[in-house]
Structures are given as structure tokens and as C-alpha cells.
ZADO-1210 file (C-alpha; in nm, 4 decimals, padded with zeros to 6 digits):
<atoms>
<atom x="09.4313" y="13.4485" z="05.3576" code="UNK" pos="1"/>
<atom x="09.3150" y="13.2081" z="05.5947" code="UNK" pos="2"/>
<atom x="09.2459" y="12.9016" z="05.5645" code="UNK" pos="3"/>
<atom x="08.9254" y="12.7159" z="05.5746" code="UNK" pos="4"/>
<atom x="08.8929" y="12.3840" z="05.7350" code="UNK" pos="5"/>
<atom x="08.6847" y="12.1215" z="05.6906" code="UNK" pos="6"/>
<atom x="08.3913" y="12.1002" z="05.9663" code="UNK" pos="7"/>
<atom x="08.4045" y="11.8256" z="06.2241" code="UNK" pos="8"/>
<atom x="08.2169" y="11.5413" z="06.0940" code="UNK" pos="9"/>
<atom x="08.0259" y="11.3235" z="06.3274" code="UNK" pos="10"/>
<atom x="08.1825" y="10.9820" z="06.4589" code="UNK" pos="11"/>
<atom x="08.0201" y="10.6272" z="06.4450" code="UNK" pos="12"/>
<atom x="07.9787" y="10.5811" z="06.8296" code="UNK" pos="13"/>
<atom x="08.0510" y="10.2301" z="06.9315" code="UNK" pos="14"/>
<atom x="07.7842" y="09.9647" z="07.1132" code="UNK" pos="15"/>
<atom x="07.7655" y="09.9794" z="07.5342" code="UNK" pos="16"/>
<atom x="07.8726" y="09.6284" z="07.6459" code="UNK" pos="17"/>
<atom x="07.6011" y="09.4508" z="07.8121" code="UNK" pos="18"/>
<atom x="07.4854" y="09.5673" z="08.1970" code="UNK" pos="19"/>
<atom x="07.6346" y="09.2999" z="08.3743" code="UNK" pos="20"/>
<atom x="07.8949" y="09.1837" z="08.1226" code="UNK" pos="21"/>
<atom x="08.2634" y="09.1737" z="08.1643" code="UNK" pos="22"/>
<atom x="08.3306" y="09.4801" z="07.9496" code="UNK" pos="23"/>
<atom x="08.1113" y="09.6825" z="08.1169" code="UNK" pos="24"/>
<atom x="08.2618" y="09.6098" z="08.4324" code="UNK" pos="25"/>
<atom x="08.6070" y="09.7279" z="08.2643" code="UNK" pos="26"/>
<atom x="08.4844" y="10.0268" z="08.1424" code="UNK" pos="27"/>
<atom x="08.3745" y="10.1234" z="08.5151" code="UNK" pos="28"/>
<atom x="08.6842" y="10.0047" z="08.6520" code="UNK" pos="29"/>
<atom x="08.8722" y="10.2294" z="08.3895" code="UNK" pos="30"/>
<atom x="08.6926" y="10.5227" z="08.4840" code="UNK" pos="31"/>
<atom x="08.8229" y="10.4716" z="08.8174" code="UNK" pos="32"/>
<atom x="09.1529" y="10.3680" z="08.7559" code="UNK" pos="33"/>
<atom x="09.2789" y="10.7521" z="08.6595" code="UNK" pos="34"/>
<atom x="09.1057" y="10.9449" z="08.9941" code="UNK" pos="35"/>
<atom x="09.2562" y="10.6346" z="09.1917" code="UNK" pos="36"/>
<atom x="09.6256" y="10.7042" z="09.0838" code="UNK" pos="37"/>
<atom x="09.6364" y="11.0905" z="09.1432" code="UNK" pos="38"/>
<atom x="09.4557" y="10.9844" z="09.4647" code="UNK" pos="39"/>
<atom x="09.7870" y="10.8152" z="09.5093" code="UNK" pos="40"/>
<atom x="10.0045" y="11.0286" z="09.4282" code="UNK" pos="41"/>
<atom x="09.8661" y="11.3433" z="09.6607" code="UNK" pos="42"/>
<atom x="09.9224" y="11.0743" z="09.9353" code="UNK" pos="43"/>
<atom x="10.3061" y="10.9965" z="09.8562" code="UNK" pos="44"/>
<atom x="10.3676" y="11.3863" z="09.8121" code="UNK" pos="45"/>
<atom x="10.1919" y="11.4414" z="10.1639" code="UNK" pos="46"/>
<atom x="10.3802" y="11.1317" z="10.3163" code="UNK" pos="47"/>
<atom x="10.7036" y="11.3141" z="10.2224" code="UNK" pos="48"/>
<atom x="10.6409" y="11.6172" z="10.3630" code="UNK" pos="49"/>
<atom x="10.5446" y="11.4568" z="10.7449" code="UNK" pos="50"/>
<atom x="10.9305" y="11.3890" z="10.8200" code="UNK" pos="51"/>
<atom x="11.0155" y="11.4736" z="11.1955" code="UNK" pos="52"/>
<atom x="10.9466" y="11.2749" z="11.4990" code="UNK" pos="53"/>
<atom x="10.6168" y="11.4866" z="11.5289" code="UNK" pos="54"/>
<atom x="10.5048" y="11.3486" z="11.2305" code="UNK" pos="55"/>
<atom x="10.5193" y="10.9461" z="11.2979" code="UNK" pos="56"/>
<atom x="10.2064" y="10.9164" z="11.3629" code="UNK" pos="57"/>
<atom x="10.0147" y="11.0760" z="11.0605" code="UNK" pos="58"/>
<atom x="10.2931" y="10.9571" z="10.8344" code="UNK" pos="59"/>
<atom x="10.2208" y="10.5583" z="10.9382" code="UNK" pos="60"/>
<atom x="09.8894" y="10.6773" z="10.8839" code="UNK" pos="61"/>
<atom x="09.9246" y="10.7804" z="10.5636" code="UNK" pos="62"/>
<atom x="10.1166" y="10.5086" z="10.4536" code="UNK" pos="63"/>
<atom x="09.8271" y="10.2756" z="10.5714" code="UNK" pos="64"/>
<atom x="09.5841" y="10.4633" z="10.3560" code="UNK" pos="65"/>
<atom x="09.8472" y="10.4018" z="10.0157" code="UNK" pos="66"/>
<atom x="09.8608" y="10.0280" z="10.1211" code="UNK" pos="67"/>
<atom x="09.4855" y="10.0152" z="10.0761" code="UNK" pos="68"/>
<atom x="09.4550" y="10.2147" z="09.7382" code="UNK" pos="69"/>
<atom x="09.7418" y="09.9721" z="09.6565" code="UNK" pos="70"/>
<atom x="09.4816" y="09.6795" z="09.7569" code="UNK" pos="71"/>
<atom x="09.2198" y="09.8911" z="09.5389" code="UNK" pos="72"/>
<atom x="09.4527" y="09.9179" z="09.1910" code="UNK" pos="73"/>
<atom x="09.4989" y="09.5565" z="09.2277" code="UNK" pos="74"/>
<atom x="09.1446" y="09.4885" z="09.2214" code="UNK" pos="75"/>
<atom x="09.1152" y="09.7403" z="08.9280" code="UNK" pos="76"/>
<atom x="09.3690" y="09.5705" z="08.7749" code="UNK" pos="77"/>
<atom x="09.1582" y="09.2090" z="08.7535" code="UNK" pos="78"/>
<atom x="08.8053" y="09.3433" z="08.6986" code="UNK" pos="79"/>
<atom x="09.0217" y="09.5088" z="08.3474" code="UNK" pos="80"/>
<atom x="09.1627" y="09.1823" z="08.2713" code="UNK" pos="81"/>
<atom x="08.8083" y="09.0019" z="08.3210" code="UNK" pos="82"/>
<atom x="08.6778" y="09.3020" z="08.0943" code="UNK" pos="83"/>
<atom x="08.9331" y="09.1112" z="07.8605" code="UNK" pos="84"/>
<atom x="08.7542" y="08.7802" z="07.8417" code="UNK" pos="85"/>
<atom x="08.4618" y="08.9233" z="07.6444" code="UNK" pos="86"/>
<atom x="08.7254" y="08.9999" z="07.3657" code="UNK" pos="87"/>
<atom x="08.9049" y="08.6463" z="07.3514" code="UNK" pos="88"/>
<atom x="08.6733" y="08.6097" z="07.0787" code="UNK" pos="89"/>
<atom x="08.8214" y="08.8728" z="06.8607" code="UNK" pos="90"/>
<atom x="09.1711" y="08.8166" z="06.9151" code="UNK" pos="91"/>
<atom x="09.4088" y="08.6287" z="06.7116" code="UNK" pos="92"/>
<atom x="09.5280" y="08.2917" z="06.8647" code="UNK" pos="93"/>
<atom x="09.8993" y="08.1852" z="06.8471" code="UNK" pos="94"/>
<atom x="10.1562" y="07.9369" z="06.9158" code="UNK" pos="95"/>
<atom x="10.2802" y="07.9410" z="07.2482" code="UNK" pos="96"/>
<atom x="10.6242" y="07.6939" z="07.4096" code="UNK" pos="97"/>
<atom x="10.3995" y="07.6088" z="07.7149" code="UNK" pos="98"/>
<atom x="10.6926" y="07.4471" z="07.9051" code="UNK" pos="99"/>
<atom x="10.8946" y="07.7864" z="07.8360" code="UNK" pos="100"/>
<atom x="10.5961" y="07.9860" z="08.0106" code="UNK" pos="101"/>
<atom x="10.5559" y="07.7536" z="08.3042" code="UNK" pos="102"/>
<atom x="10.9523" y="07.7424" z="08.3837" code="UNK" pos="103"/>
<atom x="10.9294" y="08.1546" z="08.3601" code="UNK" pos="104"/>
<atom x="10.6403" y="08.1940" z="08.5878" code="UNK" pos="105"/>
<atom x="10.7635" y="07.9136" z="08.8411" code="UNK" pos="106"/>
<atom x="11.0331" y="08.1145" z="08.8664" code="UNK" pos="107"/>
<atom x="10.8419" y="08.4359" z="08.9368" code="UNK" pos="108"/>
<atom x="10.6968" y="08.3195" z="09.1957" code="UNK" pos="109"/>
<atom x="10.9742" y="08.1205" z="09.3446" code="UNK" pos="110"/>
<atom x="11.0393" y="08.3901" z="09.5950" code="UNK" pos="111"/>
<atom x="10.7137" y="08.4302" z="09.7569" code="UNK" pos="112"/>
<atom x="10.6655" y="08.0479" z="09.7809" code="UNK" pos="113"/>
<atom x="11.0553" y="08.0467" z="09.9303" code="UNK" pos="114"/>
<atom x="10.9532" y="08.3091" z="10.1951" code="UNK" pos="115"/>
<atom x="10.6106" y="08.1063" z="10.2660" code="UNK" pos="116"/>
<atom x="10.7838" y="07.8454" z="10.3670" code="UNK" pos="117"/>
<atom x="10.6442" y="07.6107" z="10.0642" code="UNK" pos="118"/>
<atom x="10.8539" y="07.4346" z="09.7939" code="UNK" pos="119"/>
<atom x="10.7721" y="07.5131" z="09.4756" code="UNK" pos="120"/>
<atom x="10.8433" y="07.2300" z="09.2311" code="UNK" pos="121"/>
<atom x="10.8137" y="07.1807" z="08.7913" code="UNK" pos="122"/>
<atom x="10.8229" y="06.8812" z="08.6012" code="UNK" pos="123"/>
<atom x="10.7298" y="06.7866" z="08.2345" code="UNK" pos="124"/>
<atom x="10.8154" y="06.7634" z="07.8616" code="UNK" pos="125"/>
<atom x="10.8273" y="06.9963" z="07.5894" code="UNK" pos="126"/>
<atom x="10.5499" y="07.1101" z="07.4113" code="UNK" pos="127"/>
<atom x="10.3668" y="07.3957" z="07.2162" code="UNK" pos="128"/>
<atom x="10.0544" y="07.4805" z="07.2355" code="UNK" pos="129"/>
<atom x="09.7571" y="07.8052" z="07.1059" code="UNK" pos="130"/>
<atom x="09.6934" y="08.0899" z="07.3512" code="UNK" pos="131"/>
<atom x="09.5661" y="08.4446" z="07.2924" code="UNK" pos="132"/>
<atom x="09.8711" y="08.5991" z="07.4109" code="UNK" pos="133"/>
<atom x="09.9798" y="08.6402" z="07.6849" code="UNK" pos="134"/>
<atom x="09.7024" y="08.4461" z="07.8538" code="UNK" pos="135"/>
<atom x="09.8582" y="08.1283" z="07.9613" code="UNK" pos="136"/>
<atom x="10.0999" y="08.3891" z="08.2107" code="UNK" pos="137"/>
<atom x="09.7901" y="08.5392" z="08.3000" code="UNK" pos="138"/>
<atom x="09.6390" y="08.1910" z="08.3935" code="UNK" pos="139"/>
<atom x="09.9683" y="08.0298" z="08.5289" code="UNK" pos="140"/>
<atom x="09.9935" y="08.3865" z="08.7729" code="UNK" pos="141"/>
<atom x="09.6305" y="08.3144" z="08.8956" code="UNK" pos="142"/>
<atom x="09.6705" y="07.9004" z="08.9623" code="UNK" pos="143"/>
<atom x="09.9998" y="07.9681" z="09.1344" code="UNK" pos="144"/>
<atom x="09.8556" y="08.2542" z="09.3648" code="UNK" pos="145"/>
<atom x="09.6012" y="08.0877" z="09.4478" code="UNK" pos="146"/>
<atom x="09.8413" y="07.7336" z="09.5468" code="UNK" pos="147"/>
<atom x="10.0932" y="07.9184" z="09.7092" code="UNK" pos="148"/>
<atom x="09.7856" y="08.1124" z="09.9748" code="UNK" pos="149"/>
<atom x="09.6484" y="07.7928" z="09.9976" code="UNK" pos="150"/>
<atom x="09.9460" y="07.5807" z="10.0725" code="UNK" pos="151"/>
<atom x="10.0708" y="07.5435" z="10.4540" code="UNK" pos="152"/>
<atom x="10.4360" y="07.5943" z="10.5202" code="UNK" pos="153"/>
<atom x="10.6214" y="07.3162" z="10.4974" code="UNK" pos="154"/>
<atom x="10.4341" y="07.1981" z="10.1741" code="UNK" pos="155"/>
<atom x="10.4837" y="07.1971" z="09.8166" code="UNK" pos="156"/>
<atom x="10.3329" y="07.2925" z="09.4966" code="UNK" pos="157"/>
<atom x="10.3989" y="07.0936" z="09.1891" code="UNK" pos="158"/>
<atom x="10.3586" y="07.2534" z="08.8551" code="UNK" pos="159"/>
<atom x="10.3626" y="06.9382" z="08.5977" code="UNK" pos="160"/>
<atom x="10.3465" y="07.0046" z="08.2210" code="UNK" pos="161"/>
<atom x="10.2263" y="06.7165" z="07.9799" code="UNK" pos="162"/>
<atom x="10.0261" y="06.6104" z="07.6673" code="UNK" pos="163"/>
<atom x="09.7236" y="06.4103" z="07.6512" code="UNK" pos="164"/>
<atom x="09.5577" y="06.3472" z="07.2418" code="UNK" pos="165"/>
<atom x="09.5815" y="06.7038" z="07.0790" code="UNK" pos="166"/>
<atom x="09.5768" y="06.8651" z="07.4368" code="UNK" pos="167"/>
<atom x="09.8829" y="07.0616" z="07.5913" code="UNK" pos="168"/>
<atom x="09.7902" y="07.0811" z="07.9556" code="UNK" pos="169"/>
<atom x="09.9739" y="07.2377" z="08.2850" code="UNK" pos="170"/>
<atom x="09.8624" y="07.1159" z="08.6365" code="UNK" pos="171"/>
<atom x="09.9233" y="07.3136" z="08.9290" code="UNK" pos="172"/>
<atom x="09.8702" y="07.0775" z="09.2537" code="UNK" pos="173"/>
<atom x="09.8764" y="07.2309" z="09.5988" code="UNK" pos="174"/>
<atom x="09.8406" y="07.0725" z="09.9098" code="UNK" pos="175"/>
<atom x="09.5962" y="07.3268" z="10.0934" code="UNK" pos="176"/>
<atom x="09.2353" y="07.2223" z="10.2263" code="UNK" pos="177"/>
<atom x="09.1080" y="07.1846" z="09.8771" code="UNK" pos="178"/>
<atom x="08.7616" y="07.2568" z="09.7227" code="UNK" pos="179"/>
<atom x="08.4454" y="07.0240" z="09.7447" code="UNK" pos="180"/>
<atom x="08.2070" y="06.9056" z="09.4561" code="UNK" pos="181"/>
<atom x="07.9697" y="07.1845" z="09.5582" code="UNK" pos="182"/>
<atom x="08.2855" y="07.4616" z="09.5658" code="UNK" pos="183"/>
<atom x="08.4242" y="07.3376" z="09.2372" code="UNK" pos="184"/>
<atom x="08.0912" y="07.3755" z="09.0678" code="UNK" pos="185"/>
<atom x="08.0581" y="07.7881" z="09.1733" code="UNK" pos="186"/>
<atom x="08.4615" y="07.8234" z="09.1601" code="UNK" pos="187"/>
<atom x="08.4656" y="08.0291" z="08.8853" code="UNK" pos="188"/>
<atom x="08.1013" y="08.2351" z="08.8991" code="UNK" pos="189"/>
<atom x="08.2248" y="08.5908" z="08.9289" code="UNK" pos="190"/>
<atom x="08.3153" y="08.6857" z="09.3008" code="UNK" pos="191"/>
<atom x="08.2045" y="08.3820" z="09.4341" code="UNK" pos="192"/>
<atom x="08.4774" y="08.2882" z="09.7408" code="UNK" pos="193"/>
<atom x="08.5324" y="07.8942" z="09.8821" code="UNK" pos="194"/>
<atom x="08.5187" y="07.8901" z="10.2426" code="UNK" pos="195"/>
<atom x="08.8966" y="07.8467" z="10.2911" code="UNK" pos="196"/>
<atom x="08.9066" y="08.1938" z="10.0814" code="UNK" pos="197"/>
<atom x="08.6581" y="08.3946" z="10.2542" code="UNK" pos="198"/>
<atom x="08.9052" y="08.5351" z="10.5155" code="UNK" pos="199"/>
<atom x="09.1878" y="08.5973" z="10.2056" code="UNK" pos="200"/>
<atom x="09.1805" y="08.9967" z="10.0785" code="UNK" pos="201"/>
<atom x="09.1295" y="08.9261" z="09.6902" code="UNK" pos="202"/>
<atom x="08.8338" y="09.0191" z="09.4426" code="UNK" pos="203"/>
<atom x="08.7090" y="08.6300" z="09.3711" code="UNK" pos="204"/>
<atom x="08.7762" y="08.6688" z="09.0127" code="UNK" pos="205"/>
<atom x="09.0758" y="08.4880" z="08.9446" code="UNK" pos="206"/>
<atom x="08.9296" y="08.1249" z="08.8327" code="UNK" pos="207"/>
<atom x="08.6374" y="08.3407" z="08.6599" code="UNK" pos="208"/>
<atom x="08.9224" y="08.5175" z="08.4771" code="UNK" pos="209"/>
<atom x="09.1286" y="08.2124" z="08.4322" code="UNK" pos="210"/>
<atom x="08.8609" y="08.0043" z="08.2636" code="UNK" pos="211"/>
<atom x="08.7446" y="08.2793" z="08.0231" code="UNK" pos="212"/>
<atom x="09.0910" y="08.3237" z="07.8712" code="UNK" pos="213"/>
<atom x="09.1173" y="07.9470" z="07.8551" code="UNK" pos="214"/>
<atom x="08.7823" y="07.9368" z="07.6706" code="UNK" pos="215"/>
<atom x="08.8972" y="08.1980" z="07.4431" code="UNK" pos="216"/>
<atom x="09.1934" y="08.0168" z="07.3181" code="UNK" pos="217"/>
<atom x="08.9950" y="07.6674" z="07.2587" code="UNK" pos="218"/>
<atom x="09.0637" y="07.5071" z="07.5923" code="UNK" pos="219"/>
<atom x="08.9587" y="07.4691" z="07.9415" code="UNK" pos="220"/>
<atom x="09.0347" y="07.4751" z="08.2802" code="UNK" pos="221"/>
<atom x="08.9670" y="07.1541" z="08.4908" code="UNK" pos="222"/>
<atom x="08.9347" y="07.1556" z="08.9123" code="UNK" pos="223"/>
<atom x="08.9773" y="06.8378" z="09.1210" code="UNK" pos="224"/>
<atom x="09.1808" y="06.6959" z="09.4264" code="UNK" pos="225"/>
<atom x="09.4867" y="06.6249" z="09.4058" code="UNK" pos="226"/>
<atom x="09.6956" y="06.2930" z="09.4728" code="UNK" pos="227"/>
<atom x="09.8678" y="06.4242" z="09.7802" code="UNK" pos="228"/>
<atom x="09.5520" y="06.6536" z="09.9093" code="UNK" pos="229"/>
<atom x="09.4495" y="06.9670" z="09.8095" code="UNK" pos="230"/>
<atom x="09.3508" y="07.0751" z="09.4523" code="UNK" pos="231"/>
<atom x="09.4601" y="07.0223" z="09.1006" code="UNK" pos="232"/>
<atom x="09.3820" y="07.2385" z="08.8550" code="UNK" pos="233"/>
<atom x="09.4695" y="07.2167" z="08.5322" code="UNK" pos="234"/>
<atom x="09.4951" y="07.4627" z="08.2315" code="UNK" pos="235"/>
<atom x="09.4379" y="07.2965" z="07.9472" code="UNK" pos="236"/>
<atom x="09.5031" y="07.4572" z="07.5811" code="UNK" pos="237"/>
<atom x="09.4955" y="07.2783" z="07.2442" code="UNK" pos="238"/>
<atom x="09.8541" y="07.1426" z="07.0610" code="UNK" pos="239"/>
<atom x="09.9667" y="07.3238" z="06.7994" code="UNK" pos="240"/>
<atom x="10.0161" y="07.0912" z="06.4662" code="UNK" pos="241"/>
</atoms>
């Protein structure tokens, strides 16, 4: 005898984000992420089939096509993490050893800086702070790209962590051309680009992203020059008790 199963019952469908919002961006750049990776992966089976000197051509070819879908899953990659900020909200904070995080991503990017010609330097004190996690790496990676592009060789980046009241805060300082009044006050609209960044490949959401997932944890992030040129800018997150 066979047996009967239960018809498909109909599913609550969830609320489109907001045209224009964060999420919905994600949800586009989702959609694309999937087509984009088999995209890349017909190219690197093709690439390894043009071997032979008659092939040089189409194969360098071909490679320069996979550096740009490359360039393209990177930019996928921070319109999904802005797609993030609109659930900061939702998600639970927690305690995070901000010193810990800053030493680990100094060191991350201690090899780029290194072949940039820049010295990368830390200093502070031990403290713990609230994050949604994960985001003060996500923050630190954005603050430190950005110094390290900006910075000429032969220049250094100082990553300081300290405490101020019931504040945990991390400055990264650069000594690049910096940002004016005007530029600090658009740095972090969506896309926008300063005019030392306009000729830099990169999506212009990297402070936008940055200051969301600051927000979302109860703190801020702060833009100004720096002592010794260039800009400071400074994650700030709130102490843990």
C-alpha cells in the first residue's frame, strides 16, 4: 500500500528589503555571485587547454579576462558585506580583545605594506571591547587598505590602540595626501570616491561599510588628519564592563 503524504503547505514569504537599501543590493549581488564563478571556472578549464607556443597569445588573454572577474568577485564580495550592515541590528553583540584583533590584522597585512615599501607600525594597551563579530577584522581590513594605497613608499602607518571614558578605540594613521573637511563629510556615502581615490580600482564602499558595522555594535568611526600628515581614522567601539 502506498503511502499518502501530506500536501505541500504554503510558506510565509519573507519582506523585499527596501529599493535602494543595503540588503537589496546583497540580494542582487548574490544573484550574481553563482553565474560569476562558473563564468570562472569555464575560463581556467579553457586557459588549460591553450598550452603550446601557438597558444600565448589567447592564453595571456584569457588570463586577463580571470583577473577582471577576479576584480568583479571582489566587488561582489563588499556590496554582500554592506548588505550586512542592515542586519547589525539583529545580531548579537559580544566581547571582543581589541588589541588581540589589531596585532592579527597588522600582521596580515604586514606583507603587502613590506612589499610597498611602507612600514607598518602597532602600539597600545590591552583592552576589550563589544563588536558584532567579526566586524572589528572587517573594519581593521578596510582602514588598513585604504592606509597602505594611500601611503607613499618610504612612509609608515601606525596602528595605535587605546581607551578614552567607556570607549575602546583603534587609530589607523597614514601619511598619504589625506581627506579635506568637504571629503570627510561624503567619505562614507555609498560609492562616493575622494579625489586621491578616483584613479584607485575599488567599489567606494569601504568607509560606508566600515561605519555601518561600527554603528551596529554601539560605536563609531571618526576621520581627521593626522599628526604627521595624512588621515586618522579611528574605530571606535564601546568597553566591555
Amino acid at each position: 500500500m502506498t503511502e499518502r503524504l501530506p500536501a505541500p503547505a504554503p510558506v510565509p514569504a519573507p519582506p523585499l528589503p527596501a529599493v535602494g537599501s543595503p540588503s537589496m543590493a546583497a540580494v542582487a549581488a548574490h544573484q550574481v555571485r553563482g553565474p560569476l564563478s562558473s563564468v570562472r571556472l569555464r575560463l581556467e578549464l579553457l586557459r588549460d587547454t591553450l598550452t603550446g607556443a601557438s597558444h600565448t597569445a589567447a592564453r595571456r588573454e584569457v588570463s586577463g579576462v580571470l583577473h577582471e572577474v577576479d576584480r568583479l568577485s571582489h566587488v561582489l564580495e563588499q556590496v554582500l558585506a554592506w548588505g550586512t550592515v542592515d542586519r547589525g541590528a539583529d545580531t548579537p553583540v559580544e566581547t571582543v580583545d581589541v588589541l588581540s584583533v589589531a596585532a592579527s590584522r597588522v600582521d596580515a597585512w604586514s606583507a603587502l605594506a613590506s612589499d610597498r615599501g611602507v612600514r607598518l607600525r602597532m602600539d597600545g594597551t590591552a583592552v576589550t571591547g563589544r563588536h558584532v563579530r567579526s566586524s572589528l577584522e572587517q573594519v581593521l581590513d578596510v582602514l588598513l587598505d585604504n592606509a597602505l594605497h594611500m601611503t607613499p613608499g618610504g612612509g609608515s602607518v601606525l596602528v595605535a590602540v587605546h581607551t578614552a571614558a567607556a570607549e575602546a578605540r583603534v587609530e589607523v594613521r597614514d601619511q598619504g595626501p589625506g581627506m579635506t573637511n568637504e571629503e570627510i563629510s561624503h567619505a562614507c556615502e555609498p560609492f562616493w570616491r575622494g579625489s586621491s581615490g578616483r584613479d584607485r580600482k575599488g567599489t567606494g564602499l569601504g568607509l560606508t561599510i566600515a561605519a555601518g558595522l561600527l554603528a551596529a555594535s554601539g560605536g563609531r568611526l571618526e576621520l581627521g588628519p593626522s599628526p604627521v600628515g595624512g588621515l586618522r581614522a579611528v574605530a571606535v567601539l564601546p568597553r566591555a564592563e
